[in-house]
C-alpha positions as CSV (number, residue, x, y, z in Angstrom):
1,X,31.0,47.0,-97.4
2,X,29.6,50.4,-97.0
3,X,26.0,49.8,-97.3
4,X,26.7,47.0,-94.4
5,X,28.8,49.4,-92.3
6,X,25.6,52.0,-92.6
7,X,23.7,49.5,-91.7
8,X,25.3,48.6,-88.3
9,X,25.9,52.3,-87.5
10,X,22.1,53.0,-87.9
11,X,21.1,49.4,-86.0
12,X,23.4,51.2,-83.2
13,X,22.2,54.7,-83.7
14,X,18.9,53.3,-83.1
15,X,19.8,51.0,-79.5
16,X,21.8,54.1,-78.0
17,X,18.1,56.0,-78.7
18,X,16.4,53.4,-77.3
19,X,18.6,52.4,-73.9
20,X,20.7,55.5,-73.8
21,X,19.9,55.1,-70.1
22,X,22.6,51.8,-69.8
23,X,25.4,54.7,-70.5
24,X,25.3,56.3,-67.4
25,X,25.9,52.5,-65.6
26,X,29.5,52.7,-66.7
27,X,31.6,52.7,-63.6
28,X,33.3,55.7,-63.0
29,X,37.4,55.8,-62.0
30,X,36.6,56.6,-58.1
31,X,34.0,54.2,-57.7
32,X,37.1,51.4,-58.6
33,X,39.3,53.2,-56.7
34,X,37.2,52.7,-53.5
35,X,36.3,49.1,-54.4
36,X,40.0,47.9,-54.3
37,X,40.2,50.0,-50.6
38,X,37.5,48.4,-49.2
39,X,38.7,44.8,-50.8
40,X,41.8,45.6,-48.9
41,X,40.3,46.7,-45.9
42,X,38.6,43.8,-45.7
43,X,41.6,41.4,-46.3
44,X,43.2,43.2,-43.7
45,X,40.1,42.4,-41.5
46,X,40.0,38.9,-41.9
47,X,43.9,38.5,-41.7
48,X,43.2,40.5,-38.3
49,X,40.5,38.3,-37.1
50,X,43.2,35.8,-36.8
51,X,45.8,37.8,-35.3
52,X,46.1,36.1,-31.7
53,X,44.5,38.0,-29.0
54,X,45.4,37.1,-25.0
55,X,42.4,37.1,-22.8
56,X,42.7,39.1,-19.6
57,X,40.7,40.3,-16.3
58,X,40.7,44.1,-14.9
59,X,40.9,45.1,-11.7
60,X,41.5,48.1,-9.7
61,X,43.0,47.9,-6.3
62,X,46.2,49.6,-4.3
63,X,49.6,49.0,-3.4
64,X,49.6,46.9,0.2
65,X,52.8,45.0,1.6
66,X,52.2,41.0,1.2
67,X,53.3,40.3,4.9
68,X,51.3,41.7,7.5
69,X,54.3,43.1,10.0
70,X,54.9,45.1,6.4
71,X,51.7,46.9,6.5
72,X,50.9,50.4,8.0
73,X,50.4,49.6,11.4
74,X,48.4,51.8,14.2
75,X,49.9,51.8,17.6
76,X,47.2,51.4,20.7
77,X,47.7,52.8,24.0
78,X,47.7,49.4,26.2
79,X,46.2,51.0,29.6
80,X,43.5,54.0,30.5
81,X,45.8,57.2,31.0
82,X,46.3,60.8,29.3
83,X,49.7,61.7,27.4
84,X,52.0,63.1,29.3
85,X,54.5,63.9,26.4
86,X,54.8,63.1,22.8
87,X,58.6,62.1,21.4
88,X,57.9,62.1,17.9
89,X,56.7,64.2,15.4
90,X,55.1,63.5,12.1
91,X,57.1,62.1,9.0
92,X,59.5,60.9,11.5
93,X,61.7,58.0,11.3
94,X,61.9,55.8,14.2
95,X,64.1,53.0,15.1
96,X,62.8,49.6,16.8
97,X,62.3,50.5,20.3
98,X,62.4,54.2,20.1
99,X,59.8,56.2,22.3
100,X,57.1,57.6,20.7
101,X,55.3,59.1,23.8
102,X,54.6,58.9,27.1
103,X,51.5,58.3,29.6
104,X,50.3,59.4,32.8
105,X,48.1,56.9,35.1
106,X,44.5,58.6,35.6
107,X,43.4,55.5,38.0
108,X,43.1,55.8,41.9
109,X,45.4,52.6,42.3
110,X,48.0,53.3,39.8
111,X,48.8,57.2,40.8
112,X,51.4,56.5,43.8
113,X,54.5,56.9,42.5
114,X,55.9,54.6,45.5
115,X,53.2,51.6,44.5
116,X,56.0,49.3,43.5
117,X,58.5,50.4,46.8
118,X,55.3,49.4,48.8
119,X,54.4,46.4,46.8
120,X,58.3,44.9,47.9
121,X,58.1,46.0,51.1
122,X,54.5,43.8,51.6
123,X,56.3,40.7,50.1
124,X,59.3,41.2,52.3
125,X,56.9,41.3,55.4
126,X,55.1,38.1,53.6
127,X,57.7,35.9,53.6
128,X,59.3,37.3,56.6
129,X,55.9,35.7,57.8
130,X,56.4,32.6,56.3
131,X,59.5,32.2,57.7
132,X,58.2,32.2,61.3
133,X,55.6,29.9,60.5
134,X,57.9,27.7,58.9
135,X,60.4,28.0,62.5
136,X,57.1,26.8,64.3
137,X,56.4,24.1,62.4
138,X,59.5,22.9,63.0
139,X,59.0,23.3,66.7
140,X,55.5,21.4,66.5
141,X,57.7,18.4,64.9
142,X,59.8,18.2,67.8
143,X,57.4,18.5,70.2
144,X,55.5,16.1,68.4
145,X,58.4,13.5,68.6
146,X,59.1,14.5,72.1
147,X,55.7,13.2,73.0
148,X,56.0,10.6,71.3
149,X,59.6,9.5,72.8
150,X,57.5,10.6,76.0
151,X,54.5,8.5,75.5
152,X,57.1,5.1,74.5
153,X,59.1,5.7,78.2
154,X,55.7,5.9,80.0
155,X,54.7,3.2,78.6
156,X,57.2,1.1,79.3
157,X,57.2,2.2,82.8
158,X,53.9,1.0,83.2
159,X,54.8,-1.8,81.4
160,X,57.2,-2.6,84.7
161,X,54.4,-2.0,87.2
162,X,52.1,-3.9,85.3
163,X,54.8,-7.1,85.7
164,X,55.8,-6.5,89.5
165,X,52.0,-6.2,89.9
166,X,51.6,-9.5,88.4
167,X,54.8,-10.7,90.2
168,X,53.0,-9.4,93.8
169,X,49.5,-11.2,93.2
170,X,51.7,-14.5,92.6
171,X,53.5,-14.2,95.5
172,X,50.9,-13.0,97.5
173,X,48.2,-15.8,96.1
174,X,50.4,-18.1,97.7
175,X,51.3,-16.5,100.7
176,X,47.3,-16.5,100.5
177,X,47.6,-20.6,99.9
178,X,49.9,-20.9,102.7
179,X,48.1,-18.6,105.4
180,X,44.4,-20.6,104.5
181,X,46.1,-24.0,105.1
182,X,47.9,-22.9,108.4
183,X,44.2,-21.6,109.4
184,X,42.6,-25.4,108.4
185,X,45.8,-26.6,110.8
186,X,45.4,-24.3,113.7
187,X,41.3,-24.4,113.1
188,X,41.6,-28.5,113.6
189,X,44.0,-28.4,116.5
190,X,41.7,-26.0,118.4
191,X,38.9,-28.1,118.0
192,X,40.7,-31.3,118.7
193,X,42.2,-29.7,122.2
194,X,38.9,-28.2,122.7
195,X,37.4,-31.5,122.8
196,X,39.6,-33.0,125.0
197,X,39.6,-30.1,127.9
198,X,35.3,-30.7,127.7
199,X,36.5,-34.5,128.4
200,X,39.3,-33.1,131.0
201,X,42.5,-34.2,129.7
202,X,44.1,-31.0,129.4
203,X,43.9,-27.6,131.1
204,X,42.1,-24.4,129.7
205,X,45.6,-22.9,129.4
206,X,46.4,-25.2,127.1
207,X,43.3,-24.7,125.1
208,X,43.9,-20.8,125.5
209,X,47.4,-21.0,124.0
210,X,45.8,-23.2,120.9
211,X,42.8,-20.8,120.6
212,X,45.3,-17.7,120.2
213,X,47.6,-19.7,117.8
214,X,44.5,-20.3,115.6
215,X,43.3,-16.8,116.3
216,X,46.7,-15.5,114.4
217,X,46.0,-18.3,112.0
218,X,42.8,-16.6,111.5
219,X,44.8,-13.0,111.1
220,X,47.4,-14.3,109.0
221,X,44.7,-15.5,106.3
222,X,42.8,-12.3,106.6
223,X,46.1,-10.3,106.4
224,X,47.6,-12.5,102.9
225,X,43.8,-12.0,101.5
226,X,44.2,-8.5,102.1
227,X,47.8,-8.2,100.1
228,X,46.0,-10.6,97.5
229,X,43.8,-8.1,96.5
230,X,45.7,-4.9,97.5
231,X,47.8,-6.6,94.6
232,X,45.3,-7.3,92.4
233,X,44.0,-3.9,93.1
234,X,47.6,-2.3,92.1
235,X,47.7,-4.4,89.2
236,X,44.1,-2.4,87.9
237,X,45.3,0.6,88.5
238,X,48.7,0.3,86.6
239,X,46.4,-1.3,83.8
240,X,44.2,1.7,83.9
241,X,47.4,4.5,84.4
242,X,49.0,3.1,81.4
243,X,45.6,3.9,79.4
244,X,45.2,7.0,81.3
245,X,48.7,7.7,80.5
246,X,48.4,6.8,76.7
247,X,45.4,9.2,76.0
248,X,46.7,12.0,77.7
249,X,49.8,11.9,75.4
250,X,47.9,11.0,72.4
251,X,45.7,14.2,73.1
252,X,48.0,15.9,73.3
253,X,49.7,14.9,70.4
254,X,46.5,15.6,68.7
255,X,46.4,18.8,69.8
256,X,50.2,19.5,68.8
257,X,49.3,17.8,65.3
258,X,46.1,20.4,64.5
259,X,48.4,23.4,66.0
260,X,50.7,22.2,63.4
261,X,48.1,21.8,60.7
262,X,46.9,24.8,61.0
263,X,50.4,26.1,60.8
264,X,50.8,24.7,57.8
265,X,47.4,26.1,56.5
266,X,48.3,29.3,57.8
267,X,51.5,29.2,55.6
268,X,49.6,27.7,52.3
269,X,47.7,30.8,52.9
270,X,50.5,32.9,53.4
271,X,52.4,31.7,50.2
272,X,49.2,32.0,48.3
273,X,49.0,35.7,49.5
274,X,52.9,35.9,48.9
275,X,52.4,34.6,45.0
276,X,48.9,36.7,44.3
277,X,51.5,40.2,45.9
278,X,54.5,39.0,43.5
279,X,51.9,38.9,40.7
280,X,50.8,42.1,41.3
281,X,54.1,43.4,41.8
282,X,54.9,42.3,38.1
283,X,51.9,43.3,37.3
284,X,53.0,47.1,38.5
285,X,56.2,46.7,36.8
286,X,54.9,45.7,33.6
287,X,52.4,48.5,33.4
288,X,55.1,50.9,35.1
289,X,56.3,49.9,31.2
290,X,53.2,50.2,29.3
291,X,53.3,54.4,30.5
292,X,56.5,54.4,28.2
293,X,55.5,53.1,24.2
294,X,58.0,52.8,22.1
295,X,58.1,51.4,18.3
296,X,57.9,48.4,17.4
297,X,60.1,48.1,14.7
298,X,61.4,50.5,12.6
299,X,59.5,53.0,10.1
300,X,57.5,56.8,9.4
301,X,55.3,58.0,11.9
302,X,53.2,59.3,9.3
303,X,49.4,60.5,11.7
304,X,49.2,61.1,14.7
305,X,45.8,60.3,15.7
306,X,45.4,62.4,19.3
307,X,47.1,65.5,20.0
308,X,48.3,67.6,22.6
309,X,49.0,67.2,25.8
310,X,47.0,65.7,29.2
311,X,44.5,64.5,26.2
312,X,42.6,61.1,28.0
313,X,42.9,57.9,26.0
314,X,41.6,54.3,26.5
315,X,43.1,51.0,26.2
316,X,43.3,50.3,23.0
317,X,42.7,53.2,21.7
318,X,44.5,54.6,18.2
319,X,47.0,56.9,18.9
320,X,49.5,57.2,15.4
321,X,50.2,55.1,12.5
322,X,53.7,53.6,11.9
323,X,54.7,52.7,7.8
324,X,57.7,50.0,8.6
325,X,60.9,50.5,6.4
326,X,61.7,48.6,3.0
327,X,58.6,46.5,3.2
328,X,57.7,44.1,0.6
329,X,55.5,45.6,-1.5
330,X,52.5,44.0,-3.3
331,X,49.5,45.3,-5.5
332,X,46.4,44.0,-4.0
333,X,43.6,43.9,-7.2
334,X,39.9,43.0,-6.2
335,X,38.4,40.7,-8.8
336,X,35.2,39.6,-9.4
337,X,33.5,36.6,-8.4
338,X,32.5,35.2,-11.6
339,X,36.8,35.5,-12.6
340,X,38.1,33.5,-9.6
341,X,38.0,30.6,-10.8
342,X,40.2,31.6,-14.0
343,X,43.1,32.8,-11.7
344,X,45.5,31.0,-10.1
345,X,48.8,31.5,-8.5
346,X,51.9,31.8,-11.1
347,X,49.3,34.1,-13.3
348,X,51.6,36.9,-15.5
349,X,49.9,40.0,-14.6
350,X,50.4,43.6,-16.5
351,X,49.7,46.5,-13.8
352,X,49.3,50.3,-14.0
353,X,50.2,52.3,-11.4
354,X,48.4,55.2,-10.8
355,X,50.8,58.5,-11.4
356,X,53.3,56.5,-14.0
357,X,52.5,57.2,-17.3
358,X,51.2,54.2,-19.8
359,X,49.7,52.6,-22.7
360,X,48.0,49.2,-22.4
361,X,47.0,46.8,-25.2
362,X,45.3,44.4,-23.0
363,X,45.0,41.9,-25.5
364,X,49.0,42.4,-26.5
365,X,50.9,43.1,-23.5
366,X,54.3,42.9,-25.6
367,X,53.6,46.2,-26.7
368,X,52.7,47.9,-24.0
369,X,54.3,51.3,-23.0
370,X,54.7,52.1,-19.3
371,X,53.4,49.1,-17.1
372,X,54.8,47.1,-14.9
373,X,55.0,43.0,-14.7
374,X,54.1,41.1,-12.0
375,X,52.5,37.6,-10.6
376,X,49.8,36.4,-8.8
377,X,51.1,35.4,-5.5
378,X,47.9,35.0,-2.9
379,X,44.5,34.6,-4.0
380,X,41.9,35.1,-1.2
381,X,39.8,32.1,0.1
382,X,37.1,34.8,1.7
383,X,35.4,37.7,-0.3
384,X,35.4,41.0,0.4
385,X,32.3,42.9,2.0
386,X,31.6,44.0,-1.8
387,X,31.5,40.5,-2.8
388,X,34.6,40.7,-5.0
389,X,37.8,38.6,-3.9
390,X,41.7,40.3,-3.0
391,X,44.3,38.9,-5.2
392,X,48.2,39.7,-4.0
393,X,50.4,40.2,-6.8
394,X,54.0,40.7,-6.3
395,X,57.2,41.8,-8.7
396,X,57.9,39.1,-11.2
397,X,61.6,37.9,-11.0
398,X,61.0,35.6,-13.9
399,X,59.7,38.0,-16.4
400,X,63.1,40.5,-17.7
401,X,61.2,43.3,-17.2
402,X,61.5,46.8,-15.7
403,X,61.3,46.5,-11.6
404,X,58.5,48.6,-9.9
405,X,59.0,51.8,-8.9
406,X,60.8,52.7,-5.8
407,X,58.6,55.6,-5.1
408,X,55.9,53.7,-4.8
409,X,53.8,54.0,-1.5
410,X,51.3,52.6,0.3
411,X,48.2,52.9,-1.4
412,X,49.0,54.2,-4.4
413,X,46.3,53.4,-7.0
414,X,46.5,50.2,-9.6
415,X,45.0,49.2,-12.3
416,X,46.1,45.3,-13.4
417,X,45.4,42.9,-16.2
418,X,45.7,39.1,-15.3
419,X,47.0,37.6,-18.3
420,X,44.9,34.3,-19.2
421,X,44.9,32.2,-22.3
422,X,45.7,33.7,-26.1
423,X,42.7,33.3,-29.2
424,X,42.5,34.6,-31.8
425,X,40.8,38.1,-32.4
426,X,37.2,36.6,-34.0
427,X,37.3,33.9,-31.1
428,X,37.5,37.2,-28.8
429,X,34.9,38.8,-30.6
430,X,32.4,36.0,-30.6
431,X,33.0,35.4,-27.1
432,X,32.4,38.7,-26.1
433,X,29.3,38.9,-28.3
434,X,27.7,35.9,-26.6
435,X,28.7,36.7,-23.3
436,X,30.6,33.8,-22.7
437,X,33.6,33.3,-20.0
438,X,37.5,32.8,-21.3
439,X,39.0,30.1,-22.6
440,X,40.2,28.4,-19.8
441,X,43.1,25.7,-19.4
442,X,45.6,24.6,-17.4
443,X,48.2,27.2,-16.6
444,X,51.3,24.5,-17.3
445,X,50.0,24.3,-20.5
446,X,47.1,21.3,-20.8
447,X,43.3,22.3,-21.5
448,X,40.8,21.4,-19.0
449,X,39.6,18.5,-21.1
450,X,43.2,16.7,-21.0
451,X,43.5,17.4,-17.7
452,X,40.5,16.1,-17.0
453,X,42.0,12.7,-18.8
């Protein structure tokens, strides 16, 4: 036993000579010690890698009002003029209708103080006018059916002639008819007694008494041609006096009609001057209202943009800026084009608002200290001149959550995070690494891929 136990201790003796080196690879108490931290550590890593991370999108932007008659608002002058007087001071409120200030007229045809007196009094005379033209036009009418009733009686009184005429030339045709056959009687009796006084069997008295009875015969024919034609001659002339008759009433008639035409043009004229005076008499008034400007709604004068008095403005011209009362605020963020896509309206949003204390976890927004909730309400369908897109967020009444400030102003600063889809923390991490976009799926709750479906 002891010569074996020698033996081992000098077989020993002899390997600590040897590899007395291995001794100092004994692990010391600390090195342990940071072994089991780091094994911890890195438990706690990988249990964290799963921890579930929600993917979001910065932005920076201001506080705006989401309906436009909400939004600061920069009253114009509406005509060329100088102020006269201001009404208003700055950091003023103002009532709807209130006057802010007052202008002068600067232009030649606007300076008389009378232009609207003289204006009424032109459009009195005007229709005065038309008045007058109106009584003559009347009095053309009944001329006009005075000729008429004229021309009709005329008419018919030649119409009279025309038929005794024709009555005359019958009568006197026959009385004609008559005369030429006593003329063939007293023309045959002459010659028959004149034959028989050549043969001697009766006197020349006789024949004398037979010569003068056809000689009358003779007279009487010449006499009833005469009426014939005197007759015929009458009936012409009625003929022609009833034409004559008829065109000098239809000219004048014609005449009468273009005086009255023109009458009426005159008054067309007239009432076109008459409505082009009225325009410009409401045109007067309405600028004679334009010199006064008053608010539009009410709200803080909060700049005045010109100042003092007699200063010249132009229409349309600047002249202060009006915040309405109790608008409806809304943060307006400006996102990137690349992130559009990924927001939507509904969108949970976290915001920061500049001068409000906070601490953001982006990635868990349940333990945020100091923000604000709210929810995307417009998203813009045109980009800005930067290239990025506006995106209107508003209070969220769904979310129990503290409501926004009511000091807020317009334009305080933001700062938002749109709230997307949850991964977990590696997912986060590789996606970041590879550059990749966020998850993306449907914001009811689907992914794109059953959506899709």
């Amino acid at each position: 036993m002891l010569n074996i136990t020698e033996k081992k201790s000098s077989e020993q003796h002899e390997f600590e000579r040897r590899f007395g080196t291995l001794n100092t690879l004994n692990s010391p108490s600390q090195a342990r010690k940071v072994a089991r931290v780091l094994m911890v550590l890195l438990a706690l890593f990988i249990i964290i890698m799963f921890l579930p991370w929600q993917q979001n999108i910065r932005a920076r932007g201001e506080i705006t009002a989401l309906t436009p008659q909400d939004r600061p608002q920069k009253i114009q002058c509406p005509i060329d003029g100088t102020i006269a007087q201001w009404n208003v001071q700055e950091g003023q409120h103002v009532d709807s209708g209130q006057v802010l200030l007052t202008i002068a007229e600067v232009k030649d045809k606007y300076i008389d103080p009378d232009m609207i007196l003289r204006l009424e009094e032109g459009i009195q005379a005007k229709g005065e006018a038309i008045i007058a033209k109106q009584d003559k036009v009347e009095a053309k009418k009944r001329q006009l059916e005075a000729l008429e009733a004229g021309l009709l009686i005329k008419l018919k009184q030649f119409d009279n002639k025309i038929e005794q005429s024709i009555l005359k030339i019958e009568g006197d045709s026959i009385a004609w008819e008559a005369s030429k056959v006593d003329l063939k009687n007293a023309d045959r009796q002459y010659k028959a007694n004149q034959e028989l006084h050549e043969k001697g069997l009766i006197s020349l008295t006789k024949l004398e008494t037979v010569r003068s009875k056809y000689q009358q015969s003779v007279a009487k024919e010449v006499s009833a041609r005469t009426k014939l034609e005197m007759a015929r001659n009458e009936y012409q002339n009625a003929v022609l006096g009833k034409n004559a008759a008829r065109n000098e009433v239809l000219d004048k008639i014609a005449k009468t009609d273009s005086e009255l035409s023109t009458t009426l043009s005159d008054i067309a004229d007239s009432d076109a001057a008459l409505a082009k005076a009225r325009n410009e008499l409401s045109s007067m008034e309405i600028r004679a209202g334009m010199r006064v400007i008053r608010a539009p709604q009410k709200g803080v004068v909060v700049q005045a943009l010109n100042s003092g008095i007699g200063e010249n403005v132009k229409s349309g011209q600047a002249l202060l800026t009006l915040v309405p009362d109790e608008p409806h605020l809304a943060a307006a963020i400006y996102i990137k084009t690349m992130d559009v896509p990924l927001i939507e309206e509904g969108r949970h949003v976290r915001l920061r608002f500049d001068g409000w204390p906070s601490i953001q976890f982006s990635g868990w927004p349940s333990v945020s200290v100091g923000t604000f909730g709210g929810q995307v309400q417009v998203v813009d369908f045109m980009n800005q001149p930067d290239g990025t897109f506006r995106v209107l967020i508003t209070q969220d009444s769904k979310e129990k959550d503290e409501p926004w400030p009511a000091e807020l102003r317009m334009g305080t600063g933001v700062f938002g995070w749109v709230m997307l889809e949850e991964v977990p923390i590696w997912y986060e991490l590789w996606r970041q690494i590879n550059g990749f976009p966020p998850s993306l799926k449907d914001y009811k709750g689907g992914s794109d891929q059953g959506k899709k479906k």
